[in-house]
N, C-alpha and C positions, 0 to 999 in steps of 0.2 A: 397772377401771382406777382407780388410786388419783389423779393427776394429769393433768388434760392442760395445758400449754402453747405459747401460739402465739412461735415463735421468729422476729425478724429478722434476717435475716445481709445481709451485701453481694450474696452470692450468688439473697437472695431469703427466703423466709418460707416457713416448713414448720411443721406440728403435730408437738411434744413429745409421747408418750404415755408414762409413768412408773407401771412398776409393782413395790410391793415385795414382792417370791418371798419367803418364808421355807423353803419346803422343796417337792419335787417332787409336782407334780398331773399326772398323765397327760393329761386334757382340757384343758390350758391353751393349749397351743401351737395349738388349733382355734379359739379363744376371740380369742386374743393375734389371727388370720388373718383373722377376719368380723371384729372391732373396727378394725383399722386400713383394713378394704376400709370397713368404715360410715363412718368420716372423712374418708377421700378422697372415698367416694358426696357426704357432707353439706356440708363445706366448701371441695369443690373444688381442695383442696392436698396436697402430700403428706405422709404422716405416717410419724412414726419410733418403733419401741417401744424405749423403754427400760427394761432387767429388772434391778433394782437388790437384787442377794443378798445379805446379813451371812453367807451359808452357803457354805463352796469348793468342798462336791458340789453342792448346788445350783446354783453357778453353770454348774458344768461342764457338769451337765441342761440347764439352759437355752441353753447358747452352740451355736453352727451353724447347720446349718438344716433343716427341715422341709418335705416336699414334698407335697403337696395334690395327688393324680388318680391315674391309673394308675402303675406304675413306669414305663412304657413312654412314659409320657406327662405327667408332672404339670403342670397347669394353675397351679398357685399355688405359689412359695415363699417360706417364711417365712425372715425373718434378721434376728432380734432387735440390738441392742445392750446386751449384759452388762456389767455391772460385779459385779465383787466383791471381797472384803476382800482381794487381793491386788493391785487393779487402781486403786483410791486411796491416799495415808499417810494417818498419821493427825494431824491436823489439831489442834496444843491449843496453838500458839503464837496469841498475841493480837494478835500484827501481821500473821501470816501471814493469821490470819482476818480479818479488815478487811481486807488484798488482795484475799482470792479467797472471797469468801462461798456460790458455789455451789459452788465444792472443799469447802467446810468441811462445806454440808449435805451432802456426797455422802459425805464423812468419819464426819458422824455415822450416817448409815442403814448404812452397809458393816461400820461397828465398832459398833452398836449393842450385840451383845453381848460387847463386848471388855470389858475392866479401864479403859479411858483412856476409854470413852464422856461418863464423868461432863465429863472435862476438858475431852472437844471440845466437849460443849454448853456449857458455862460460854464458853467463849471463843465461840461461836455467837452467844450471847444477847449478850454484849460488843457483838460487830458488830454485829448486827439492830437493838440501841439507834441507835447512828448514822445507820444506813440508815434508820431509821423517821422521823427530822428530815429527810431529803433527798428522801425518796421513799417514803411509807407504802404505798404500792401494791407496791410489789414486794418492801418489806420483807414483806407480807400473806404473798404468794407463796412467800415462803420458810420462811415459818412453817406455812403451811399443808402445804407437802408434807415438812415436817422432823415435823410432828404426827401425818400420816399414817402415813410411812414409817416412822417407831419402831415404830408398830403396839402389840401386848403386850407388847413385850421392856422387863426390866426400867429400861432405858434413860428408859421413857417418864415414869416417876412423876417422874424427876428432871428430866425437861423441863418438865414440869406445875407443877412448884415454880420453876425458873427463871422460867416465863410472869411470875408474879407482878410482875417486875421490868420488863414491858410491860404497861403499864394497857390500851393498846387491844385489845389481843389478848385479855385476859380478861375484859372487860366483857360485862355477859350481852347486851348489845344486838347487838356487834357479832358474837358469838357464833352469837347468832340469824340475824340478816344472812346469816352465813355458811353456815350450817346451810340458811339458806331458798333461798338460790342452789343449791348441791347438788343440791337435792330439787328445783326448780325443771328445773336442768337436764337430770337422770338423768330427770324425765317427758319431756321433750319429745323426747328419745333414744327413748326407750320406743315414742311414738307416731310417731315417723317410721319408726320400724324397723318397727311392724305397719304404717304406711301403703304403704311399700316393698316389702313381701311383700304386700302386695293382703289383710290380714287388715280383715272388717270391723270398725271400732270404733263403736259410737251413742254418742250424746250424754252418756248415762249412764255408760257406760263412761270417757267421754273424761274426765269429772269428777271420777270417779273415782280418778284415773291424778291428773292434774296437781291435787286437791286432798290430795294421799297428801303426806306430809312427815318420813315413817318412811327415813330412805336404805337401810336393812336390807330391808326389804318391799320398794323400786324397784330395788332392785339382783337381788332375787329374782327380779320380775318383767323384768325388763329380759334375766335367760337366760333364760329362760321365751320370752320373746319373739321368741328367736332361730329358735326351733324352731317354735312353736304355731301352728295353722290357725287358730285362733279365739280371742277373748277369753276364753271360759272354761278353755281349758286357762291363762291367764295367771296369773289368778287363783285357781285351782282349789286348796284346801284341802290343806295337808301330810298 
């Protein structure tokens, strides 16, 4: 899961789960099912996936829903919330971005691989200037899951050059910071997920786990964990 966010509404507070699809995985929609039951297990609330596609067969893979048990009987179903590049505009007006900043980053991840990608981030980073004097926090947030969500598409190098024009966001410190929360977090997922399944973990193991700061190695181990009787399948060598 590339994002999560805890949302407040009038109605009440739910977890944001934000992922970006680039193209279709047959095991995902099992993945997308134990991820949002492990949130609701962990924080008590309930939680919403959102499948954010630049692709329109991929989105179309991903939209409905999926049903978990017998036909006769399924126990569990899924029902994502899709977006894709025909389900945002695209976003390269500079007033409209300072209006509506989460429209703008949904504009950049949906057209990431459009021709006008450059423009909506240009006017992205515009806003994000602002929002970062008013409220650095949720400017963070919005950088963070617009960094994410480009992913490899060429999109991203021109983000990267933008950053430039936000010193806090590219400072190696707070870089780190941000890096270390990640890896912070994705352990202590890890371990409540074997604690949950009754997998033993020792001491050693456990230090293991939460002195790991690799997010590509926790996020390995973190499917791994979904499945595995034991700490050694966790870790067990490609």
């Amino acid at each position: 899961m590339d994002t999560l966010l805890n949302v407040e509404t009038k109605r009440g507070r739910f977890l944001l789960a934000v992922e970006a699809q680039g193209k279709k995985v047959p095991d995902k929609p099992r993945n997308w099912a134990y991820y949002l039951a492990h949130l609701h297990a962990k924080y008590e609330m309930p939680a919403v996936l959102l499948v954010v596609c630049d692709s329109r067969s991929t989105a179309a893979w991903a939209s409905g829903t999926v049903d978990f048990g017998p036909p006769e009987w399924p126990s569990l179903t899924l029902r994502p919330l899709v977006l894709g590049p025909d389900d945002v505009p695209v976003v390269d007006d500079p007033v409209k971005a300072r209006q509506d900043i989460p429209l703008t980053v949904l504009s950049a991840l949906l057209h990431r691989r459009d021709p006008q990608a450059d423009a909506i981030l240009k006017v992205l980073v515009d806003a994000l200037k602002g929002l970062e004097a008013r409220d650095p926090d949720t400017a963070t947030i919005f950088v963070e899951l617009t960094s994410q969500g480009l992913g490899e598409a060429p999109a991203a190098d021109t983000w990267r050059a933008l950053m430039t024009d936000l010193s806090f966001f590219t400072s190696p410190i707070s870089e780190e910071i941000r890096a270390e929360g990640r890896a912070e977090g994705k352990a202590e997922d890890i371990l409540l997920l074997l604690d949950g399944r009754e997998v033993p973990v020792s001491a050693t193991d456990r230090d293991r786990i939460t002195s790991c700061h690799d997010l590509a190695t926790l996020n390995l181990w973190f499917t791994r964990a979904i499945t595995a009787t034991s700490v050694a399948e966790v870790f067990a060598e490609e």
